[in-house]
Backbone as CSV, one residue per row, in Angstrom:
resi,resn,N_x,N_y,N_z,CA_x,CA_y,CA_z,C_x,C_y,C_z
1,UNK,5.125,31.617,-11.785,5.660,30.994,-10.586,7.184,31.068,-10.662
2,UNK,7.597,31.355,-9.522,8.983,31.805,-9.528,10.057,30.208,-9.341
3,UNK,10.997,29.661,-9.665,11.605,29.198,-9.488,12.045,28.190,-8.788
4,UNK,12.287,29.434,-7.358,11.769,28.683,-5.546,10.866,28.243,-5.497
5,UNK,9.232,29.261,-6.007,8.344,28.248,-5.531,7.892,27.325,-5.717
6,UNK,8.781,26.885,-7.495,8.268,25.987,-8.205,8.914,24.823,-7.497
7,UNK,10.195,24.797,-6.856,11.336,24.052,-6.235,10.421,23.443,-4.971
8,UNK,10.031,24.277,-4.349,9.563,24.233,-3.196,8.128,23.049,-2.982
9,UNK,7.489,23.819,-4.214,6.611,22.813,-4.195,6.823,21.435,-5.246
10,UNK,7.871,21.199,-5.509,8.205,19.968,-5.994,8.867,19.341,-4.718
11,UNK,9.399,19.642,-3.906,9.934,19.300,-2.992,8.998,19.032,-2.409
12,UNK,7.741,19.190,-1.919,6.510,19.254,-1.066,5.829,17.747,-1.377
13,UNK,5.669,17.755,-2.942,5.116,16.737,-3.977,6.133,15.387,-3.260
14,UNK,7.463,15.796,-3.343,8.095,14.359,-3.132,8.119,13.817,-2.099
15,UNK,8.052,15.005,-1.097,8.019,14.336,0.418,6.578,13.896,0.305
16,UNK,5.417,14.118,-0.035,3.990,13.712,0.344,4.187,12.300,-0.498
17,UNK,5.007,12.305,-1.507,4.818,10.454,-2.239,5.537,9.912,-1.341
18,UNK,6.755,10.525,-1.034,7.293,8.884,-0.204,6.931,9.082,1.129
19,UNK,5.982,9.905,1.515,5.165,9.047,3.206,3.899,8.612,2.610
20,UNK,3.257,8.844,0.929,2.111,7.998,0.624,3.053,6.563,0.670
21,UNK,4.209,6.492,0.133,4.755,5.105,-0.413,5.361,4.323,1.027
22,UNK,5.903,4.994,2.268,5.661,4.877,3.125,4.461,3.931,4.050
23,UNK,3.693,4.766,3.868,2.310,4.577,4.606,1.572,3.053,3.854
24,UNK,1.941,3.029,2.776,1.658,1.812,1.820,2.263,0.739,2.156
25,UNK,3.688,0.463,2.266,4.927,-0.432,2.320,4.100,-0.725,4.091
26,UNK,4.116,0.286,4.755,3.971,-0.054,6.535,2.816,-1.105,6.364
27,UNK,1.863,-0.636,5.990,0.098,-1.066,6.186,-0.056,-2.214,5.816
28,UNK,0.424,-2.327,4.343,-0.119,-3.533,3.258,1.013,-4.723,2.776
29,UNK,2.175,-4.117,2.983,3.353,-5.402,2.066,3.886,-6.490,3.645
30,UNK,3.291,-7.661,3.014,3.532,-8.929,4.092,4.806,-8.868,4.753
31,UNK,6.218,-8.212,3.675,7.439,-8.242,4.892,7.496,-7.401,5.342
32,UNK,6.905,-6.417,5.660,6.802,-5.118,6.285,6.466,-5.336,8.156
33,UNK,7.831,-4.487,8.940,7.204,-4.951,10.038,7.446,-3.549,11.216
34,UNK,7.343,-2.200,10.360,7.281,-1.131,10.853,6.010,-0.974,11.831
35,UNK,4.886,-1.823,11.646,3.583,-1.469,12.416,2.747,-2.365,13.143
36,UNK,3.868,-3.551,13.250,3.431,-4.910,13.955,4.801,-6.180,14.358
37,UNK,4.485,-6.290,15.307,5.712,-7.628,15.423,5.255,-8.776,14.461
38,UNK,6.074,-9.409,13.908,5.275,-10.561,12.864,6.692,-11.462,12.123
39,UNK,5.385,-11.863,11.046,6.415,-12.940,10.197,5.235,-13.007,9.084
40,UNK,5.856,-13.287,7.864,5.637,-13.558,6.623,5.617,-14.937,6.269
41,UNK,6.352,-15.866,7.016,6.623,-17.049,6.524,7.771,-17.546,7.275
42,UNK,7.824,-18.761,6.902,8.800,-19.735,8.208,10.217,-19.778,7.637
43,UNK,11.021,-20.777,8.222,12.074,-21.127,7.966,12.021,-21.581,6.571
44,UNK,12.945,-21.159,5.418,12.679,-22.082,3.909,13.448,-23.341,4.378
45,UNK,14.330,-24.120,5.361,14.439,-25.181,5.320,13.907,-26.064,6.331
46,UNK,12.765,-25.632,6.760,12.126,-26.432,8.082,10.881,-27.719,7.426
47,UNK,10.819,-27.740,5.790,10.605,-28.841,5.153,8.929,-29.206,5.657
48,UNK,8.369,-27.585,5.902,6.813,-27.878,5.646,6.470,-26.345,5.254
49,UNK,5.050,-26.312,4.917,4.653,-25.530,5.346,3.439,-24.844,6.085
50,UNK,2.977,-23.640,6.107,1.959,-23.538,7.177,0.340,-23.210,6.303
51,UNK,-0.675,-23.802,6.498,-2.060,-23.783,5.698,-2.721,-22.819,7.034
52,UNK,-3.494,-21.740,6.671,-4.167,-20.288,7.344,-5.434,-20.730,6.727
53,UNK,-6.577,-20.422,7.284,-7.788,-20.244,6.868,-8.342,-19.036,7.762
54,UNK,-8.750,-17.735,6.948,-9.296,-16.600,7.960,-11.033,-16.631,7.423
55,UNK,-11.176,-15.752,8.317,-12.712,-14.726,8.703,-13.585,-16.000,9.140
56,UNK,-13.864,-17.369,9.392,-14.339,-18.064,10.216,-14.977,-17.410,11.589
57,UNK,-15.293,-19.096,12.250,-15.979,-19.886,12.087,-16.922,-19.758,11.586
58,UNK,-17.491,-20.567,10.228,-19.241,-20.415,9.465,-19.103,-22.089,9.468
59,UNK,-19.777,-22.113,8.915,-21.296,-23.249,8.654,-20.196,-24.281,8.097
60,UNK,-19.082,-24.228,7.093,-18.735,-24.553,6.245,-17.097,-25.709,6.646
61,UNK,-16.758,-24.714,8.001,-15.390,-24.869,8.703,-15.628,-26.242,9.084
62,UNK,-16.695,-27.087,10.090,-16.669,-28.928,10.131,-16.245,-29.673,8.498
63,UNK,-16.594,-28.877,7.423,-16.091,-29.605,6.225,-14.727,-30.012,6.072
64,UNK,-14.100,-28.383,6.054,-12.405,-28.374,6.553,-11.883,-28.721,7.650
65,UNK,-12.721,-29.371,8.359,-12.009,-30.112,9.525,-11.941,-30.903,9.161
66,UNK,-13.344,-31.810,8.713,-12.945,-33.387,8.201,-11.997,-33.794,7.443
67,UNK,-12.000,-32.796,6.368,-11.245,-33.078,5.287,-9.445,-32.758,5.680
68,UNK,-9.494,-32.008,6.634,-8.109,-32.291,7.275,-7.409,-33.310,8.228
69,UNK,-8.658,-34.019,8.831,-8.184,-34.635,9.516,-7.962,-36.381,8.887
70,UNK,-8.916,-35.855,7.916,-8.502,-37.345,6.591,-7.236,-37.204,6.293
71,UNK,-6.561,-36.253,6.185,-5.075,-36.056,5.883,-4.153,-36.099,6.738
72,UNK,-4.287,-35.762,7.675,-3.680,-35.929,8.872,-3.077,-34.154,8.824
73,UNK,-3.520,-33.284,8.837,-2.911,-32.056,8.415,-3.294,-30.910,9.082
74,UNK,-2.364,-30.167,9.861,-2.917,-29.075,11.038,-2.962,-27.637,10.588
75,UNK,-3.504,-26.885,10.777,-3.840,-25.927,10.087,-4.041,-24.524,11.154
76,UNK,-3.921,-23.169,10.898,-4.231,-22.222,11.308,-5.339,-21.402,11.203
77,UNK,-6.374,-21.454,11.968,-7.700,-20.428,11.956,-7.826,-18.941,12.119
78,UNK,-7.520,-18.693,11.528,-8.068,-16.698,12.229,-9.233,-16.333,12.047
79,UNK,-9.860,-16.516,13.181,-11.686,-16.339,13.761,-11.524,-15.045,14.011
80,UNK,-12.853,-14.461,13.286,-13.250,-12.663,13.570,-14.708,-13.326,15.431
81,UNK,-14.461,-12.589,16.014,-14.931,-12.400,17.257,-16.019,-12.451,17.383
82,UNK,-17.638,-11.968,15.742,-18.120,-12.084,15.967,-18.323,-13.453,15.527
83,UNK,-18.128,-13.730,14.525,-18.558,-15.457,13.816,-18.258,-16.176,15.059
84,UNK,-17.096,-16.256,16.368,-17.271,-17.158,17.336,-18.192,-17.304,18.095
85,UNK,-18.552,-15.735,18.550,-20.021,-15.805,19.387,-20.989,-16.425,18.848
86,UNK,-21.148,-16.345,17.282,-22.580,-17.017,16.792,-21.983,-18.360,16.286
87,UNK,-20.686,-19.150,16.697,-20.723,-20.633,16.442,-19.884,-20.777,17.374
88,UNK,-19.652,-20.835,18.728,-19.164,-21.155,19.468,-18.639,-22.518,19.484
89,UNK,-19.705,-23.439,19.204,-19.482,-24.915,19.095,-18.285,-24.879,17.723
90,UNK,-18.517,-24.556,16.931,-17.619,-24.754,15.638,-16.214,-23.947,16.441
91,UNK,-15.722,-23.306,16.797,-14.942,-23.055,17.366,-13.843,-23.808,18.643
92,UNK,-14.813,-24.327,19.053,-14.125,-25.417,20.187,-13.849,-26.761,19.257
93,UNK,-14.616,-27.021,17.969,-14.110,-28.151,17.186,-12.828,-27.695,16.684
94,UNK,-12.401,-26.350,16.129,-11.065,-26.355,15.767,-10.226,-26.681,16.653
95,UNK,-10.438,-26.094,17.874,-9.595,-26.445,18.853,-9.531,-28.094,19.574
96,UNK,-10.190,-28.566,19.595,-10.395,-29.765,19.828,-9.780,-30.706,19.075
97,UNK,-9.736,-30.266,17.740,-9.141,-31.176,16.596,-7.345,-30.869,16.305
98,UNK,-7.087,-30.067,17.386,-5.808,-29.791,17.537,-5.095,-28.911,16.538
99,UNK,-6.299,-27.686,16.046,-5.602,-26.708,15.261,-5.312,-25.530,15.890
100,UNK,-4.388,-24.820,15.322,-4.140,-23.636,16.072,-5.344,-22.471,15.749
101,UNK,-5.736,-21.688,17.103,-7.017,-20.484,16.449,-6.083,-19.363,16.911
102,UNK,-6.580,-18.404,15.852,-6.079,-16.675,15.934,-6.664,-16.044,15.824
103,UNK,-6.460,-14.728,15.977,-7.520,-13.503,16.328,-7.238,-12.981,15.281
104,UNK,-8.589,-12.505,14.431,-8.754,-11.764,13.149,-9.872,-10.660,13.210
105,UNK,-9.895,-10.000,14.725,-10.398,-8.698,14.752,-11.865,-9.488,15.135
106,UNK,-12.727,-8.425,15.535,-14.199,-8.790,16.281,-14.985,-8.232,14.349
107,UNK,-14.881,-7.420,14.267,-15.950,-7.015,12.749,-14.832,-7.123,11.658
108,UNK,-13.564,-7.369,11.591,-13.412,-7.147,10.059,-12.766,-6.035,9.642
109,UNK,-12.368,-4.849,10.367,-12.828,-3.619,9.630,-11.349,-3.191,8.588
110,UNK,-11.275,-2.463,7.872,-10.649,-1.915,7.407,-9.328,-1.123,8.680
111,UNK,-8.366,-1.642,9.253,-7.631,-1.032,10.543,-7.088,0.354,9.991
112,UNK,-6.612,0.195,8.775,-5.911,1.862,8.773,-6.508,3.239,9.228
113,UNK,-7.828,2.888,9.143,-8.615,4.374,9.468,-9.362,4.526,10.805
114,UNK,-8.820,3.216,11.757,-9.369,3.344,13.240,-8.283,3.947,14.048
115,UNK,-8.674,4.609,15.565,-7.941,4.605,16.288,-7.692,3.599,17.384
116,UNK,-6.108,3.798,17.879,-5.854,2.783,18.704,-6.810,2.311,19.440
117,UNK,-7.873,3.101,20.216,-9.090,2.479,20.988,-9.711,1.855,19.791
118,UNK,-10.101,1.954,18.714,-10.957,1.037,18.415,-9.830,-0.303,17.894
119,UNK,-8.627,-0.194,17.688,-8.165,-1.271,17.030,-8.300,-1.705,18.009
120,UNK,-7.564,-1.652,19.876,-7.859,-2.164,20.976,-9.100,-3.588,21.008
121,UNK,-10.248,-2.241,21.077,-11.332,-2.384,21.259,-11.568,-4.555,19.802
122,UNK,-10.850,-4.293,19.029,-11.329,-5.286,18.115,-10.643,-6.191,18.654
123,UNK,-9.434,-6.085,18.607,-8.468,-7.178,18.901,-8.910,-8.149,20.638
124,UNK,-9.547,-7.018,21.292,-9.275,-7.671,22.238,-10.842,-8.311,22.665
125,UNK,-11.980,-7.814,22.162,-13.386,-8.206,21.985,-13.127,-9.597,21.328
126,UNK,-12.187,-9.799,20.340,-12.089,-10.891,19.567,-11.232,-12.298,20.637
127,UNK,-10.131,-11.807,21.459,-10.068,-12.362,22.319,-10.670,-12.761,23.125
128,UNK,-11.353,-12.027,23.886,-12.137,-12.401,24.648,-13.311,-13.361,24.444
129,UNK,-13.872,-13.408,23.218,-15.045,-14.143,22.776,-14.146,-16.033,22.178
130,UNK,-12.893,-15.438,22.078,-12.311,-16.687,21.854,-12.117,-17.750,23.009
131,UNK,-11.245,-16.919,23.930,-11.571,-17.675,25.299,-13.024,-18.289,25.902
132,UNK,-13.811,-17.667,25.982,-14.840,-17.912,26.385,-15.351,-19.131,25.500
133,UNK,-15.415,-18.856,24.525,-15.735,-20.400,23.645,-14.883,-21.678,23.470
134,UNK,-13.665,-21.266,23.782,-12.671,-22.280,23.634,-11.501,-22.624,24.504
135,UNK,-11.382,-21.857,25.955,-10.501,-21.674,26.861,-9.064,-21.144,26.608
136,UNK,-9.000,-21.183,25.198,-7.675,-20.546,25.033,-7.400,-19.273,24.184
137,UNK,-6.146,-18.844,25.086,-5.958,-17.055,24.297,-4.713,-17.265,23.376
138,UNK,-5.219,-16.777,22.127,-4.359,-16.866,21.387,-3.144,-16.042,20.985
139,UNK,-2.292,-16.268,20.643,-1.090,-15.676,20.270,-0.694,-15.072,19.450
140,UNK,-1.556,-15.339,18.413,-1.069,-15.185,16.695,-2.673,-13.817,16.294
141,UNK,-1.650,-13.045,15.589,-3.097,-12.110,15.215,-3.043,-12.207,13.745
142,UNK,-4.113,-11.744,12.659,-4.028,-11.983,11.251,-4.690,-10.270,11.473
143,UNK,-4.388,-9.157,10.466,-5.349,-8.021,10.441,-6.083,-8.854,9.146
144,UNK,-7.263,-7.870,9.093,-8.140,-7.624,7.967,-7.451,-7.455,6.442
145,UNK,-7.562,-8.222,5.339,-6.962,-7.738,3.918,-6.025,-7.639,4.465
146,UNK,-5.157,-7.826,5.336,-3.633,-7.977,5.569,-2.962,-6.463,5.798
147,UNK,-3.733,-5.610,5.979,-3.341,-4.077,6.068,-3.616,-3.407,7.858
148,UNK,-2.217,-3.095,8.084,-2.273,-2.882,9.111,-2.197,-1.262,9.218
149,UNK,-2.352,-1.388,10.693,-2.690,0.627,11.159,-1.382,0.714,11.818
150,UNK,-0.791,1.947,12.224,0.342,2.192,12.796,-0.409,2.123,14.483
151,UNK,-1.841,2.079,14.704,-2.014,1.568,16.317,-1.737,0.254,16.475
152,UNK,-1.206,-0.338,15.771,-1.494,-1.827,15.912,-0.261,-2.356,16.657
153,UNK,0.624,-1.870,16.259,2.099,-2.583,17.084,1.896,-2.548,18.627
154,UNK,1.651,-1.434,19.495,1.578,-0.872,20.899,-0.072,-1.997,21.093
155,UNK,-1.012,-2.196,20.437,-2.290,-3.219,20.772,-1.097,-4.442,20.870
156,UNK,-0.622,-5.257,19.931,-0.004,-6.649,19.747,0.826,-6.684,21.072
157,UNK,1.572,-5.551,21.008,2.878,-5.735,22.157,2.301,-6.010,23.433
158,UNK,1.114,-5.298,24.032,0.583,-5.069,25.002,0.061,-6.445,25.433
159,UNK,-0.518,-7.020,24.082,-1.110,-8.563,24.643,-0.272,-9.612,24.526
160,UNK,0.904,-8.943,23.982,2.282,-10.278,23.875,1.626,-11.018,22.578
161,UNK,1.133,-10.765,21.343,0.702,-11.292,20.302,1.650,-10.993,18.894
162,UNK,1.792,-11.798,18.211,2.482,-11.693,17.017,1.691,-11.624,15.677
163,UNK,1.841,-10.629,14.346,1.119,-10.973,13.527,1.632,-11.722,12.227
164,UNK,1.001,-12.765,11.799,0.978,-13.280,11.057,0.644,-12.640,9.289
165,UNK,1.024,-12.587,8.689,0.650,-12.541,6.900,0.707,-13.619,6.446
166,UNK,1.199,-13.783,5.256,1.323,-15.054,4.155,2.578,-14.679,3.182
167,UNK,2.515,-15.908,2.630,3.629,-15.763,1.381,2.575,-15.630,-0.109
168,UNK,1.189,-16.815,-0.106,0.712,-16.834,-0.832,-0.588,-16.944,-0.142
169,UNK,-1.719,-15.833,-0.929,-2.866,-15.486,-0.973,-3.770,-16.740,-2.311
170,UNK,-4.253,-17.666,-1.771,-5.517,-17.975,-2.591,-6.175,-17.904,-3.336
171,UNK,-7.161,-16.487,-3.579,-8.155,-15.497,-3.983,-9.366,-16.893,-3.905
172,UNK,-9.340,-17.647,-3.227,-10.353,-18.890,-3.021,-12.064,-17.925,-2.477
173,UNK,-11.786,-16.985,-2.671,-13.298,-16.025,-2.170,-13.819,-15.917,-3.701
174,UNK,-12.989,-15.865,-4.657,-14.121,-15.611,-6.315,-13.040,-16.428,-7.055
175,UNK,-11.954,-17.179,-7.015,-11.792,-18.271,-8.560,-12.150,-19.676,-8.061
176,UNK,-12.372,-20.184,-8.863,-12.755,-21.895,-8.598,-11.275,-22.328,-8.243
177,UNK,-11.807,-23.995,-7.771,-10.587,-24.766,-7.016,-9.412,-24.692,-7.827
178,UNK,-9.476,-25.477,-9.255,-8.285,-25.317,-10.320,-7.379,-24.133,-10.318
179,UNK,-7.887,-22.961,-10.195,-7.112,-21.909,-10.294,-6.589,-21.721,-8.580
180,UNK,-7.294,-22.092,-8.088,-6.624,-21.784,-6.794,-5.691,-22.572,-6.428
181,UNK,-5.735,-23.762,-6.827,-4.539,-24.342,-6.640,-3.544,-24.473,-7.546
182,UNK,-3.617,-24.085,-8.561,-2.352,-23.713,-9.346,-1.517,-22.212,-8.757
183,UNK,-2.668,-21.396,-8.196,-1.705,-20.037,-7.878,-0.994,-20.544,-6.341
184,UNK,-1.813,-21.411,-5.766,-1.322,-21.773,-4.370,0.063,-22.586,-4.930
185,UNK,0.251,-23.799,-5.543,1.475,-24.039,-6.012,2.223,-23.425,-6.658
186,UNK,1.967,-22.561,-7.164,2.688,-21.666,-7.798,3.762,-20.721,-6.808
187,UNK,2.971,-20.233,-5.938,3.736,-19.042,-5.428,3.837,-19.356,-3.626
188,UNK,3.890,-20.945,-3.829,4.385,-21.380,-2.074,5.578,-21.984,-2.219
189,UNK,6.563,-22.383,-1.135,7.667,-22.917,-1.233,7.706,-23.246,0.420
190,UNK,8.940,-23.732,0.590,9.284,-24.473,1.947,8.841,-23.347,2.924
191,UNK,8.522,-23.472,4.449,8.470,-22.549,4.858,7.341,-21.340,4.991
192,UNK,6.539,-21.680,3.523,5.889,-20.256,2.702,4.044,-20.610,3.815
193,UNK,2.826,-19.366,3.355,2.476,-19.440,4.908,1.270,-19.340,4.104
194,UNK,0.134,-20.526,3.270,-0.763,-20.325,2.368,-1.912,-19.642,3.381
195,UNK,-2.748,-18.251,2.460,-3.438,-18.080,3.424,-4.901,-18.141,2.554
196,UNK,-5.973,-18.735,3.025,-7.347,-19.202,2.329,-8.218,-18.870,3.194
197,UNK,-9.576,-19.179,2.556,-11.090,-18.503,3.237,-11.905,-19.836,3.596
């Protein structure tokens, strides 16, 4: 291999890592806001912060209501489109109990590998099933695993919606409470945007 072509294709190699590293930073890192209007987290001196619970409404969500409202403590929902259709009622209790609900896609899916019609197609199926159960359209979107598609900005803009991430992730889906709340204190601060299941 001659020289050039060895040049050439090292040159090839570097441009393909930094649009892999690219394509990574856009999709997946919470301050990243190349592929969505959003926020990571609040003001660090606005002297609270914000509690997220996604992929709801199930069976389980009247628990975390009660137990929030023993506290006096308001919280953010991101309901997937179908869990509202099949608990409609649990859905109008978040809202009723004066929490904020958000749209977290109709199935779930993995967004990087859909096209704009189907991200469309989720975001706004998920709306729609929200209204209908609860009269109100929400504002705030959460993607799936927090990884967004480059269709997603032109979907958000279109419905006037903002997306939401976190500062600190939980993993409350497989460690027990103890550990979850040591990583939740651990890695929240003023401002910071806990996000749980």
């Amino acid at each position: 291999m001659s020289s050039r072509t060895r040049n050439v294709a090292l040159g090839a190699a570097g441009l393909l890592a930094g649009a892999a590293g690219f394509v990574a930073y856009a999709a997946a890192c919470p301050r990243s806001r190349n592929w969505a209007p959003g926020f990571h987290r609040g003001p660090r001196d606005c002297g609270a912060l914000a509690l997220t619970f996604d992929d709801g409404p199930s069976n389980e969500t009247p628990r975390f209501l009660d137990l929030l409202a023993e506290y006096e403590v308001r919280a953010t929902f991101f309901v997937c489109g179908a869990n509202v259709r099949r608990r409609p009622a649990i859905a109008r209790k978040i809202v009723s109990a004066g929490h904020e609900i958000g749209n977290h896609t109709y199935n779930h899916p993995f967004l990087l590998g859909l096209s704009r019609g189907q991200v469309w197609r989720e975001v706004v199926e998920t709306q729609l099933a929200i209204e209908d159960a609860t009269g109100v359209s929400p504002s705030l979107f959460r993607p799936p695993f927090g990884v967004r598609s480059p269709s997603l900005r032109p979907v958000l803009e279109d419905l006037g919606m903002l997306e939401v991430q976190w500062t600190v992730m939980g993993n409350d889906w497989k460690w027990p409470a103890h550990r979850i709340a040591a990583r939740v204190l651990e890695g929240v601060d003023e401002g910071g945007i806990v996000c749980l299941h």
